[in-house]
N, C-alpha and C positions, 0 to 999 in steps of 0.2 A: 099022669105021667106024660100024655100027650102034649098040655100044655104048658110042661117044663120044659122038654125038648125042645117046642116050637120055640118060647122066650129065648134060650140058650140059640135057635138057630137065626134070631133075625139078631140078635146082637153081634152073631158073626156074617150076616149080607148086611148089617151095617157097615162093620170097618171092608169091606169087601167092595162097600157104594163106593166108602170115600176113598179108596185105596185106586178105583177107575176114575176117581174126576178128581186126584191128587191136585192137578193142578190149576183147577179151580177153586177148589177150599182149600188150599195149603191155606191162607191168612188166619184160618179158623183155628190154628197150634195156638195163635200169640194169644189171647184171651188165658189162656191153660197156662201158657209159662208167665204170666207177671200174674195170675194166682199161685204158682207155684211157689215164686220169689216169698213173696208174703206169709205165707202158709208154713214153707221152712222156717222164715224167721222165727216166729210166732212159736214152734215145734219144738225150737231149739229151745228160745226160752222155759218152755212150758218144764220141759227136761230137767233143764240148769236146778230152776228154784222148786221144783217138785216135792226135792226131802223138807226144805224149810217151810211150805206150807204147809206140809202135812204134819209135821214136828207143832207147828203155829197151832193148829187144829185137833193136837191131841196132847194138852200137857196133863192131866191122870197120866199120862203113860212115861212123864219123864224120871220118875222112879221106882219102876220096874224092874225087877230082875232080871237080867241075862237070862236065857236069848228073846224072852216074848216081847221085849221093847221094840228087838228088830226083827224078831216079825209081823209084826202088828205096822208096825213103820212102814215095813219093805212090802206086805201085804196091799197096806193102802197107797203106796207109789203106783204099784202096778193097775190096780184098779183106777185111779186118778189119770195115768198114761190112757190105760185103755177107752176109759171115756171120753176124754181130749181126743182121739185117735178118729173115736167113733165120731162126734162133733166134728171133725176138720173134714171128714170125707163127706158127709151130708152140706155143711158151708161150701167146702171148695169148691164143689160143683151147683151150689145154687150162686156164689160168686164169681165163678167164671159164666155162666150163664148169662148174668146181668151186664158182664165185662162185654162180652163179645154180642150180645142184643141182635143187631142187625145182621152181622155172619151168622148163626145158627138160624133166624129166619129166614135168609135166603138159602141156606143149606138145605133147611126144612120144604121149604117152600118147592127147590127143586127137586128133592127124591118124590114129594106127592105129583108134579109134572110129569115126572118119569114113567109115572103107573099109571095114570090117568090124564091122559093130554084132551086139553080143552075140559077137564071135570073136574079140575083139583079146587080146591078148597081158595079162595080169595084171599081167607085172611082179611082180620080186621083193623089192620095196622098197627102192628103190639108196638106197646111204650114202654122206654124202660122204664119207667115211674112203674107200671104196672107190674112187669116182672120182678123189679124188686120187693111190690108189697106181697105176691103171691111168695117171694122167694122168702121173706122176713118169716110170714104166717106157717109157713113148711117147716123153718128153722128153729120157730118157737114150739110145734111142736116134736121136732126132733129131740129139742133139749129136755124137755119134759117126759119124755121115753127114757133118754139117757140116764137124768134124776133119776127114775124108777129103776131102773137096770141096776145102777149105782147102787142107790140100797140093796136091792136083790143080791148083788154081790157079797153081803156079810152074811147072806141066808149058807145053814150046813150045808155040804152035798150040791142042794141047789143051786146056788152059787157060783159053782164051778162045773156043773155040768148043764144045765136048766140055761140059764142066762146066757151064757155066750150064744149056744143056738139061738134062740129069741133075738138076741143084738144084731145075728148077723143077718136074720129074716127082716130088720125092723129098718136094718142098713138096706139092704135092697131093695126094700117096697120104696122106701123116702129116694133113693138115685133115680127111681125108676120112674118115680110122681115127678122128679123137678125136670126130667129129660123130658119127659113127654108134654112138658107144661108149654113150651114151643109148637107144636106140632096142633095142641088139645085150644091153646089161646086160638090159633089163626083159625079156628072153627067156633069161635065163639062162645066157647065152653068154659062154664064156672068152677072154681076151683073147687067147690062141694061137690058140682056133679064129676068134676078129673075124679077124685077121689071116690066117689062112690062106685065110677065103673071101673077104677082099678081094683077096686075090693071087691066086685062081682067075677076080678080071673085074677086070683092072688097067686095060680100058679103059675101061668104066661108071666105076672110081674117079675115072682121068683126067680123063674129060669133065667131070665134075663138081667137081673140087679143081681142075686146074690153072687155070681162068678165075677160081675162087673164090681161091684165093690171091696170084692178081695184081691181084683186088678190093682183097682184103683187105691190099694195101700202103699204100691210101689211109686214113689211121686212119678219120676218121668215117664213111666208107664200110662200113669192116668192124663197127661199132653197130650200124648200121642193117642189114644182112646178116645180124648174128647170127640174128637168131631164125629167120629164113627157111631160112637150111642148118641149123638142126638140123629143121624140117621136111620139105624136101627130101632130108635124107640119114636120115631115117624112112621118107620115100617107095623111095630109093633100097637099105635094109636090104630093104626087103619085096621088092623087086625081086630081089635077091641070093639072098634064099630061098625065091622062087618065091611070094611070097604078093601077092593083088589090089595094083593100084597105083590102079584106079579104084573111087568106088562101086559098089557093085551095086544093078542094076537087078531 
């Protein structure tokens, strides 16, 4: 419990960092709004032709008797929504991520300053070639949870009670892995070992991803969030590896 609370606390001294040096990262929104743009697009679509590929996808069912046609139909809409849903929020922040490259390492770069002057971390000059191949391998397996869930989803019972918690544990471990992939690169850290030390404090991750990913369902909400969790999960890196989370006195 202690390390839910802490997650949940640095994710708010994060929007709290960037909310005092507003007007040094303000430029760190624009990244968020042209993923946003896209993202909607995409969202809408997905929407629009949803009934037509699941109709494409399940013809045994087009002569069916009333009403199991259209709940089997209207069943798998939702479940089809809700993993697009889950997919856009793991993408759209490893794509704003990649968008905005050099603002969140300078953002990063300056909360580790703030705590440790004259000790912070160099950094090894991230690329975005680099963050995007860390951001791809994250994405790929995202999708492959999602797969899984997806099927989970025609499990009885299970299904609807089992699985959505799981999605929403699986959603904030992956926000929490790509936020901190800023923070974890400029220390030189491999994305096997990012990953294996977030999986040694799954409840620090928690605390901090899953309230962050159920933000970040509201689009303009998750803008205006960006800049603050990749603060907060700077805070929360240093935390992980044992380094100051406050200034020194």
């Amino acid at each position: 419990m202690r390390d839910l609370a802490a997650g949940f606390g640095y994710l708010l001294q994060g929007q709290r960092w960037v909310a005092a040096h507003r007007r040094r990262f303000g430029y760190a929104l624009v990244p968020g709004l042209i993923a946003l743009v896209l993202y909607l697009a995409a969202i809408v679509a997905v929407a629009w032709f949803v009934g037509d590929v699941v109709a494409w996808a399940t013809p045994f069912a087009d002569h069916w008797a009333s009403p199991w046609q259209g709940v089997l139909r209207g069943f798998l809409d939702v479940l089809l929504l809700v993993l697009c849903l889950f997919l856009a929020v793991i993408t759209f922040t490893a794509l704003t991520l990649a968008l905005g490259q050099p603002f969140y390492e300078a953002l990063a770069g300056h909360v580790d300053r703030s705590l440790s002057p004259g000790d912070a971390p160099p950094g090894p000059g991230l690329s975005t070639w680099r963050m995007i191949k860390d951001g791809i391998a994250l994405v790929l397996r995202a999708v492959v949870w999602g797969v899984v869930l997806f099927a989970a989803g025609f499990l009885p019972v299970v299904g609807q009670t089992v699985v959505p918690v799981v999605g929403i544990g699986v959603t904030g471990f992956f926000l929490v892995q790509e936020l901190t992939t800023v923070a974890m690169q400029r220390r030189g850290i491999a994305l096997r070992d990012q990953l294996t030390l977030l999986r040694s404090r799954r409840m620090l991750v928690w605390g901090f991803g899953i309230p962050l990913a159920a933000a970040f369902l509201v689009p303009f909400v998750a803008i205006v969030l960006m800049p603050g969790a990749v603060a907060g999960a700077t805070l929360l890196t240093r935390e992980a590896l044992h380094e100051p989370t406050k200034p020194r006195t």
